[in-house]
VEXDREN-2710 file (C-alpha; in Angstrom, 1 decimal):
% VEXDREN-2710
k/r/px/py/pz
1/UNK/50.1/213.0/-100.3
2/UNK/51.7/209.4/-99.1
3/UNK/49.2/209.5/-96.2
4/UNK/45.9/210.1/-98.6
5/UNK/47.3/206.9/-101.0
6/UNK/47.4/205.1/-97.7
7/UNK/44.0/206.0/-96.8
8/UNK/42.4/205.2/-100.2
9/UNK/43.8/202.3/-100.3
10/UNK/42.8/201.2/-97.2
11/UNK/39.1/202.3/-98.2
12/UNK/39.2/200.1/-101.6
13/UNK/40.7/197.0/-99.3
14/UNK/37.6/197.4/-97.0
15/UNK/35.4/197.4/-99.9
16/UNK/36.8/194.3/-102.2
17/UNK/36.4/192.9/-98.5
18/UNK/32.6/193.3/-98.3
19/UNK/32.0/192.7/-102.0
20/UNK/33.2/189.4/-101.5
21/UNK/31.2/188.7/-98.4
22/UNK/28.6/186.2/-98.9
23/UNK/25.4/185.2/-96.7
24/UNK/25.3/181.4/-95.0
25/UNK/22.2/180.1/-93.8
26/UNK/22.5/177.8/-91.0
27/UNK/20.2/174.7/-90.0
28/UNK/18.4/176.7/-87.0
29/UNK/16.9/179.6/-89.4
30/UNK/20.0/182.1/-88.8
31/UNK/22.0/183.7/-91.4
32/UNK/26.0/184.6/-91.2
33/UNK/27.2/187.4/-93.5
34/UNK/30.7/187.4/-93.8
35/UNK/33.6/185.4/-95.4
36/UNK/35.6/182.2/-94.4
37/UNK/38.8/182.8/-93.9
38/UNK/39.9/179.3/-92.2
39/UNK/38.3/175.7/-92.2
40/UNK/39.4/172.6/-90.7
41/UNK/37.7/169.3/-89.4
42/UNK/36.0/170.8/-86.7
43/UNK/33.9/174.0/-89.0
44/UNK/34.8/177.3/-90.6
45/UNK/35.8/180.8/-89.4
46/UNK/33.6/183.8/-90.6
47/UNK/34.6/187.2/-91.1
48/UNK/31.9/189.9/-90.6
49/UNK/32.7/192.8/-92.9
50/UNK/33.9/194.8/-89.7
51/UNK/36.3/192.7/-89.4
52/UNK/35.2/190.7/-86.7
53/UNK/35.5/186.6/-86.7
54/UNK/32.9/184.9/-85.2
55/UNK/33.0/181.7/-83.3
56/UNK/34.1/178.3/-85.5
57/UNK/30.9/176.7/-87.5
58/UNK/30.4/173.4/-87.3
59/UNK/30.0/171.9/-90.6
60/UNK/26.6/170.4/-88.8
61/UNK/24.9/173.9/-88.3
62/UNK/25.5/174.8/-92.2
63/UNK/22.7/174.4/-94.6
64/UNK/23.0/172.8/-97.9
65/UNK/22.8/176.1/-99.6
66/UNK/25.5/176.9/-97.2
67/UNK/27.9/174.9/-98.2
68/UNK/27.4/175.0/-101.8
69/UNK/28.4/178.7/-101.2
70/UNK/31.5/177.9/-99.8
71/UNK/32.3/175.2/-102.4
72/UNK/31.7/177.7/-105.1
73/UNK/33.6/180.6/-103.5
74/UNK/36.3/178.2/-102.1
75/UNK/39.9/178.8/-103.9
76/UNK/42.3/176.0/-101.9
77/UNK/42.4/172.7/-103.1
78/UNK/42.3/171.3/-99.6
79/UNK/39.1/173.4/-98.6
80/UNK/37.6/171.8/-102.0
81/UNK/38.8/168.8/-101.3
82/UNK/36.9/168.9/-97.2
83/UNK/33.9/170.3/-99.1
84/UNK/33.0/168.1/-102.1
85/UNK/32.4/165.1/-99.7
86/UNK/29.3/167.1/-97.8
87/UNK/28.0/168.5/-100.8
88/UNK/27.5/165.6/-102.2
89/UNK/25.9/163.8/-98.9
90/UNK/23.2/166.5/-99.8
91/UNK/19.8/164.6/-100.3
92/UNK/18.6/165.9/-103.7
93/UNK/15.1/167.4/-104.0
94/UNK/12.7/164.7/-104.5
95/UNK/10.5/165.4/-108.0
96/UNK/7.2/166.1/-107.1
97/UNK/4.9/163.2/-107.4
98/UNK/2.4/163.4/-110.5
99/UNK/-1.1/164.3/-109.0
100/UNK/-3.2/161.0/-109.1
101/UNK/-6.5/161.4/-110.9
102/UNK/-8.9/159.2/-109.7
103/UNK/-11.2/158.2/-112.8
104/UNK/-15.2/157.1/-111.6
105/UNK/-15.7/153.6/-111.7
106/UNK/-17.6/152.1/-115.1
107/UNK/-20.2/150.0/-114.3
108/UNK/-21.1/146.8/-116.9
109/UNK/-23.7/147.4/-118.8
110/UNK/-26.9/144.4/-117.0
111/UNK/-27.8/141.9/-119.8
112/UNK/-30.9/143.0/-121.3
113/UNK/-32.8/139.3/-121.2
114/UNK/-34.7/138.8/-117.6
115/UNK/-33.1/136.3/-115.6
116/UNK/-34.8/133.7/-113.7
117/UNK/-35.6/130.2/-113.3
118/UNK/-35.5/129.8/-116.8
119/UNK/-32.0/131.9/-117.5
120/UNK/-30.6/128.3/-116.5
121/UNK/-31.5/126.8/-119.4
122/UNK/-29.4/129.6/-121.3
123/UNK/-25.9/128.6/-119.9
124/UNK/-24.6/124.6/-119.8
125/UNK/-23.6/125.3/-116.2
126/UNK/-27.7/125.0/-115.7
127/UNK/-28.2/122.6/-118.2
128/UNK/-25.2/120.0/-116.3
129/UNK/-27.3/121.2/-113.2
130/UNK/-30.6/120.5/-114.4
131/UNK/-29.6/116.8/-115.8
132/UNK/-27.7/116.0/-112.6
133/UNK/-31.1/116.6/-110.9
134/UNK/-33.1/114.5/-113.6
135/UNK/-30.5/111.7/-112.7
136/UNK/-31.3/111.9/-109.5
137/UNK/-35.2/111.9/-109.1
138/UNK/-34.6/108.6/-111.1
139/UNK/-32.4/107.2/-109.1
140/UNK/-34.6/107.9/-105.9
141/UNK/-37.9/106.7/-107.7
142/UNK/-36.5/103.3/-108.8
143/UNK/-34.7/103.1/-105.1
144/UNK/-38.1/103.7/-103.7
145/UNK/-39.7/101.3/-106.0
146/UNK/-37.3/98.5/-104.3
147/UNK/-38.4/99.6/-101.0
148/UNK/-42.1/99.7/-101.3
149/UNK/-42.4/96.6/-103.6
150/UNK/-44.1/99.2/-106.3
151/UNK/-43.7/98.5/-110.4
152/UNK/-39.9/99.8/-111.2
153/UNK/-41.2/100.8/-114.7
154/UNK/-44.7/102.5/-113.5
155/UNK/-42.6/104.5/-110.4
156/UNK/-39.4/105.7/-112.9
157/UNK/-42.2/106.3/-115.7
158/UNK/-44.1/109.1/-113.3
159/UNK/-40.3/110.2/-112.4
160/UNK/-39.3/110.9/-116.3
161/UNK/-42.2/113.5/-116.6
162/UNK/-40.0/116.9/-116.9
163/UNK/-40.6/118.8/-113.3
164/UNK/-43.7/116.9/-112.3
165/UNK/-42.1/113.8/-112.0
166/UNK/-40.3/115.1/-108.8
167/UNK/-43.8/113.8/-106.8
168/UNK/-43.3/110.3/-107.9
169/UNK/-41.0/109.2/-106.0
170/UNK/-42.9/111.3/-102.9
171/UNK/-45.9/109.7/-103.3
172/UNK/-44.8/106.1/-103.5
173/UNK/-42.8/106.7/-100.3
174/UNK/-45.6/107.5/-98.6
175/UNK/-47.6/104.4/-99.5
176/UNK/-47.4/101.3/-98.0
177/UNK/-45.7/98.2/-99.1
178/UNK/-47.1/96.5/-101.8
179/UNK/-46.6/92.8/-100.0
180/UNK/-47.7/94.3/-96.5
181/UNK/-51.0/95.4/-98.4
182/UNK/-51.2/91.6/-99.8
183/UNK/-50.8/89.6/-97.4
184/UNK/-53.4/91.8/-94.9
185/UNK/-56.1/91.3/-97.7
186/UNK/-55.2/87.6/-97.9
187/UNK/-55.3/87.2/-93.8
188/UNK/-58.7/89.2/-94.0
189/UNK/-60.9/87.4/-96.8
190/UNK/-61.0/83.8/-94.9
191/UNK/-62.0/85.7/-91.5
192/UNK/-64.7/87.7/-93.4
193/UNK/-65.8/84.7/-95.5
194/UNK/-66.5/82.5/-92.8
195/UNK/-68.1/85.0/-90.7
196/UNK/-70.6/86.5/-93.4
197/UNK/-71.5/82.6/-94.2
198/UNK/-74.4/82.1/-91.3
199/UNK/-75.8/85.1/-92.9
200/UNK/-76.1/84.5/-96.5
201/UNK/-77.2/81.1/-95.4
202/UNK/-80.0/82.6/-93.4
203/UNK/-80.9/85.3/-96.1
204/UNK/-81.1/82.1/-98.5
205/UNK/-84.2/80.6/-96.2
206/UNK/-82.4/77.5/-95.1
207/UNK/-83.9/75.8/-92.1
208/UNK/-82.0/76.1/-88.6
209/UNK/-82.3/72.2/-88.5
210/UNK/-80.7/72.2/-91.7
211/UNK/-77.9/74.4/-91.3
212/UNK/-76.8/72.3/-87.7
213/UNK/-75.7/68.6/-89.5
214/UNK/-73.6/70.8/-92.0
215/UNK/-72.2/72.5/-89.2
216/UNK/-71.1/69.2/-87.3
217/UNK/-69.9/67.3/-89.9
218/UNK/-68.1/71.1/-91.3
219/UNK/-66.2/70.6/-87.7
220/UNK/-63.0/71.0/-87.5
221/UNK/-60.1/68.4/-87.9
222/UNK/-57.6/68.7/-84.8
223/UNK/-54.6/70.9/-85.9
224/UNK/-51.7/70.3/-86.9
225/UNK/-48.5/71.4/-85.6
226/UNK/-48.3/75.1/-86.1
227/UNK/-44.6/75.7/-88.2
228/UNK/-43.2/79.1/-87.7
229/UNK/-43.5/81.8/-90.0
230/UNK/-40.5/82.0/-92.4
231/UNK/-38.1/85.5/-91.8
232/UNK/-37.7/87.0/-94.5
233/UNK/-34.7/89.4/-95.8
234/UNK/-35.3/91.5/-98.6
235/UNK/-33.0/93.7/-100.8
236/UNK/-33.9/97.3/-100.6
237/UNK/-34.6/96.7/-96.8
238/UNK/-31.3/95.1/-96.0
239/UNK/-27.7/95.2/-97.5
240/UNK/-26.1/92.1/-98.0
241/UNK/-22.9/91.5/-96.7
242/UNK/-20.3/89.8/-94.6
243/UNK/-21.4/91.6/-91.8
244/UNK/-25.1/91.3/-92.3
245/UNK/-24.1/87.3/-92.6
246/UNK/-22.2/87.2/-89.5
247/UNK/-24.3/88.9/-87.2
248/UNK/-28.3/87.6/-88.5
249/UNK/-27.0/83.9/-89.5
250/UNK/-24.3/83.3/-87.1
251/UNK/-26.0/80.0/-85.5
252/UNK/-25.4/79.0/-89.5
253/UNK/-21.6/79.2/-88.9
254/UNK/-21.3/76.6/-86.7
255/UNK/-20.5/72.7/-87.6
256/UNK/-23.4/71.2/-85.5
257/UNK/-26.5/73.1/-85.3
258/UNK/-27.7/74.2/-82.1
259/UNK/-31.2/73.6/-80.2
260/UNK/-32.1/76.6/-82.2
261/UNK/-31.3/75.8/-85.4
262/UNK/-31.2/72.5/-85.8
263/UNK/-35.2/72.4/-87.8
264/UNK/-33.7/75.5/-89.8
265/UNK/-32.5/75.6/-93.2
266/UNK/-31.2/79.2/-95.0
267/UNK/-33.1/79.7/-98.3
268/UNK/-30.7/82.3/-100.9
269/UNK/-32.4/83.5/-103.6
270/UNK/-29.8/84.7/-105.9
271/UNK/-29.1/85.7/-109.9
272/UNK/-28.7/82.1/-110.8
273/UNK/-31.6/80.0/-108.6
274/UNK/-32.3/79.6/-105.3
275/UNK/-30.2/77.4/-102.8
276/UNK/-31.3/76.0/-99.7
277/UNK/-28.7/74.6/-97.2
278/UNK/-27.8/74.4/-93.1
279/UNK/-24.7/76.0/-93.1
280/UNK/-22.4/78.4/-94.1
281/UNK/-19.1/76.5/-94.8
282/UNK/-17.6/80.3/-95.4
283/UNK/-17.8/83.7/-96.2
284/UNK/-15.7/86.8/-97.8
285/UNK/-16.2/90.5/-97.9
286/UNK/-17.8/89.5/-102.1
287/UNK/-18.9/85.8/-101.4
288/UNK/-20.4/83.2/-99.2
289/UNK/-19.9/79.4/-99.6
290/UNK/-23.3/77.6/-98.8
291/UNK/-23.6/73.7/-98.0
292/UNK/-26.3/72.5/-99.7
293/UNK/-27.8/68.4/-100.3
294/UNK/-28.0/67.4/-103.5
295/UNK/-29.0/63.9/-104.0
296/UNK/-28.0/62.8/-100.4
297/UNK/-25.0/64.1/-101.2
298/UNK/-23.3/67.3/-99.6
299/UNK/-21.7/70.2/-102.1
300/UNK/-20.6/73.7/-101.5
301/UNK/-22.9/76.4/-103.6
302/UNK/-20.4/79.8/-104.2
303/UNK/-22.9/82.7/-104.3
304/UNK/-21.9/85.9/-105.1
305/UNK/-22.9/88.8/-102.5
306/UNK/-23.7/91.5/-105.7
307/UNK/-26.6/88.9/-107.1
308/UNK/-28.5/87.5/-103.6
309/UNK/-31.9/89.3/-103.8
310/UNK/-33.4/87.8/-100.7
311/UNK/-32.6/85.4/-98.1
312/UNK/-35.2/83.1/-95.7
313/UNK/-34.8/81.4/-92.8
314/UNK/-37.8/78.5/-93.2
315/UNK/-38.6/75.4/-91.2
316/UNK/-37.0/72.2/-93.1
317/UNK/-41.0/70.6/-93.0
318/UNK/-42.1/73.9/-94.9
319/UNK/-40.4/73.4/-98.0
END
C-alpha cells in the first residue's frame, strides 16, 4: 500500500512538472519546452519535462516573447529583478503607418478672356510697361532730332502718335543732317549759276562780240587770302566736358599761344550769349573759366558746362 502512495505521487509530481512547462522561442527560429530552474548573469537553465537540463541560455538567444514568459512565470525577487531590465530594452511594435492617399492634382480653371497683345492693357504691370516704352520713343526722337538738326517739335510730334510713332525716330535717323543738306545746296547754286549763265545769255540772242567786254571787265579781282574754315562742335555730336576741353583745346591752356594758335580765338556759345576769347584761364569737372577782351581790357567769363551748346574755333580776321 506504502509503495502504490509512493508511486502515485511520484506520477502527480511528474505531471504538475509538465503542466508548468512553458515553450521559449529563441532568436535563431528554435523553440525550448521546458522550465527554468536557475538563472544568473550569464543565461537560464531549462528543464525538459524528462527531466533533462539543457545547456545555459544566454539571455542574447531569447526572444522578446521569451522573456516576457519568464518574467510572468518568474516567482524570485532576484530573477524579477534580472528580468525587468531586458523586458523593458524590448523595442515596442511600431504602429502601422496610416496608408497615404495620393489625391489627383486640381488644375486652375484658364481665364476665359483671350490673351494677347492686348491682355496688357488689362493689368497695370502692362500699362507701367507700355508708358515706360512711350517714354522712351520720345526720348529717342527728340535725341535724334539734336543729332540730325531736324525740328524737335515736328520729330517728337510723329513720336506721340500711339504705336505708329515708333517710325519717327527711324526715319529721321536715317536722313541726313539738316545743315549738311544746307550748306551742299548753298556750295552748289553759285557753281550752277555761273555755269548755266553763257547759255541763257546765248538763248537770249546776245552777240558773241557783245558778251566778250562784259566778260573782261566781269574778270576777276586777285583773291584774297583764303581764312580757314571755322571747326565746329556741336551738342548732340559731342559731350562737353573737362575732358573734351583738355584733349580738343589744349593749345588754349597755355599762357602764350603757340605757332598754331596764335590767329585762333575759341568761340562758346552758351545759355547766356556767346563768348569769344584765346584762352582758357581754367577748367572743373562743371565749369570752365574763359579769358575774354572787353574794351581792351582782359576779364575772366565763368561758363557753365550744362548750358554750352556749341563751341568754334575761328580765325580772329573772321569775326
Amino acid at each position: 500500500m506504502r509503495r502504490f502512495g509512493i508511486i502515485l505521487f511520484c506520477q502527480l509530481a511528474l505531471a504538475g512538472a509538465t503542466a508548468t512547462a512553458g515553450t521559449f522561442p529563441l532568436t535563431d527560429g528554435t523553440k525550448i519546452i521546458g522550465s527554468a530552474i536557475s538563472m544568473n548573469d550569464q543565461g537560464v537553465v531549462f528543464q525538459q519535462s524528462d527531466g533533462t537540463d539543457l545547456p545555459r541560455t544566454p539571455w542574447d538567444k531569447l526572444s522578446g516573447d521569451a522573456l516576457k514568459e519568464l518574467l510572468a512565470e518568474a516567482k524570485k525577487d532576484s530573477d524579477r529583478e534580472r528580468l525587468e531590465p531586458l523586458v523593458e530594452s524590448i523595442p515596442q511594435e511600431v504602429a502601422k503607418r496610416k496608408e497615404i492617399v495620393v489625391k489627383p492634382i486640381e488644375t486652375p480653371k484658364r481665364p476665359d478672356h483671350p490673351g494677347g497683345l492686348f491682355a496688357l492693357f488689362g493689368s497695370p504691370v502692362g500699362l507701367m510697361i507700355l508708358l515706360v516704352l512711350y517714354a522712351a520713343n520720345l526720348f529717342a526722337a527728340f535725341e535724334v532730332a539734336i543729332y540730325r538738326r531736324q525740328p524737335v517739335a515736328r520729330v517728337c510730334g510723329l513720336a506721340a502718335i500711339p504705336f505708329f510713332g515708333v517710325l519717327s525716330p527711324i526715319i529721321y535717323g536715317a536722313m541726313t543732317s539738316r545743315q549738311a543738306a544746307a550748306e551742299g545746296a548753298g556750295v552748289a547754286g553759285p557753281v550752277e549759276e555761273s555755269a548755266a549763265a553763257p547759255e541763257v545769255a546765248a538763248r537770249q540772242g546776245t552777240p558773241a562780240a557783245a558778251r566778250e567786254p562784259a566778260a573782261e571787265t566781269a574778270a576777276p579781282a586777285p583773291a584774297a587770302a583764303k581764312l580757314p574754315e571755322p571747326i565746329v562742335f556741336k551738342r548732340g555730336e559731342y559731350l562737353f566736358n573737362r575732358r573734351f576741353f583738355e584733349t580738343k583745346f589744349a593749345g588754349f591752356f597755355r599762357v602764350v599761344p603757340s605757332e598754331a594758335e596764335k590767329d585762333l580765338v575759341l568761340v562758346i556759345t552758351a545759355a547766356r550769349g556767346q563768348f569769344t576769347g584765346r584762352r582758357i584761364s581754367r577748367i572743373t569737372p562743371n565749369e570752365l573759366y574763359l579769358q575774354v577782351v572787353r574794351e581792351e581790357a582782359s576779364a575772366e567769363e565763368m561758363i557753365p558746362m550744362s548750358e554750352i551748346t556749341e563751341v568754334q574755333i575761328r580765325h580772329k580776321e573772321s569775326l
